[in-house]
C-alpha positions in Angstrom: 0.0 0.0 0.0 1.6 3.7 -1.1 1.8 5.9 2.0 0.1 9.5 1.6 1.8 12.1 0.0 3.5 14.6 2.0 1.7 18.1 2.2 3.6 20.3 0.1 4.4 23.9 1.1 3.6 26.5 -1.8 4.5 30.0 -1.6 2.5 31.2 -5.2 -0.6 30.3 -6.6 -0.4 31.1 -10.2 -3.4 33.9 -11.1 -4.5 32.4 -14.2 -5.3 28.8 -14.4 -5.8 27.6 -17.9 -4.0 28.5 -21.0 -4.8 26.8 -24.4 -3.9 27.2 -27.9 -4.9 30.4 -29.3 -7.5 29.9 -32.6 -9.0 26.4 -31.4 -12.3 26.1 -29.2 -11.6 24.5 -25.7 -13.8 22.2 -26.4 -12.1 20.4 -29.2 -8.6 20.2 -27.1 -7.5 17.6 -24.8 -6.5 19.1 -21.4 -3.0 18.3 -18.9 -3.3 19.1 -15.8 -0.6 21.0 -14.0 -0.6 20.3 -10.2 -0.2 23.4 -7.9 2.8 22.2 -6.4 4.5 21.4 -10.0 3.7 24.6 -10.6 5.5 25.9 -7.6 8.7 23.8 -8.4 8.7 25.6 -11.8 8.5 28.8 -10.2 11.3 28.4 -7.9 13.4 26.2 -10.0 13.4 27.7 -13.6 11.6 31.5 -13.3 13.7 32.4 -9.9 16.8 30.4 -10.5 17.3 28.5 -7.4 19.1 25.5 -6.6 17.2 22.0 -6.3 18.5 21.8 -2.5 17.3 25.1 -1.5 13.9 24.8 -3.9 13.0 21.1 -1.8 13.4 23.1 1.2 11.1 26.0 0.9 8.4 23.2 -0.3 9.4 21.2 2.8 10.2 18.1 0.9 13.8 15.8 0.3 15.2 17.0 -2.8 15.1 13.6 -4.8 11.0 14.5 -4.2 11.9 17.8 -6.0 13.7 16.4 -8.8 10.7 14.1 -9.4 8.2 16.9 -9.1 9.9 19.3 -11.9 11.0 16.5 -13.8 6.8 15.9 -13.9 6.0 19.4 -14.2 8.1 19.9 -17.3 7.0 16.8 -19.1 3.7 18.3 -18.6 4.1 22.0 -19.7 6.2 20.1 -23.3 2.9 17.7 -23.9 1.2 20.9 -23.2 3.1 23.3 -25.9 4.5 20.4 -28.1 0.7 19.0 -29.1 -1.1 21.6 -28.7 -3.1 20.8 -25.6 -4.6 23.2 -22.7 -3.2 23.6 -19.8 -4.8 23.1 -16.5 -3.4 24.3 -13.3 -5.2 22.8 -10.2 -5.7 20.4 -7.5 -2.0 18.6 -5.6 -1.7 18.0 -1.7 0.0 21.4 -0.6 -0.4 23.8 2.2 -0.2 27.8 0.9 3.0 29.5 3.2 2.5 33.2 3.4 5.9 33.1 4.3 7.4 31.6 1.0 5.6 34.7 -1.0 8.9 37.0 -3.0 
């Protein structure tokens, strides 16, 4: 039996939520969704340049959970831009931090 996931600490939660293709309904599109806590790893990984040890500590998590996290989130966001699919941020086991907001 998998043991739950650890609540992870999120510092942002991004404004806008889905982003799709521009001239194609959102109907006719298949949709990924981006966990809030992916998100977050992108954030503090690739837009604010920190290292994977310091990035697994603000989320509270060990950094090989990290690596796994953005190494999901990025697969996601490439499926996302690559086949032209919407992209759906939402949902994930995480606990906002006031503290972690830049």
């Amino acid at each position: 039996m998998a043991r739950k996931p650890k609540c992870r600490r999120v510092g942002h939660i991004p404004r806008a939520d889905y982003f799709k293709p521009a001239g194609i309904p959102a109907v006719d599109l298949e949709e990924v969704i981006l966990k809030i806590e992916e998100a977050e790893a992108l954030r503090l990984k690739d837009l604010l340049g920190l290292e994977q040890v310091e990035c697994a500590q603000l989320m509270g998590i060990s950094r090989t959970t990290f690596q796994r996290i953005l190494v999901e989130a990025r697969q996601k966001v490439a499926d996302a831009i690559i086949n032209g699919k919407a992209l759906m941020v939402q949902g994930g086991d995480y606990h906002f931090d006031r503290d972690l907001v830049d």
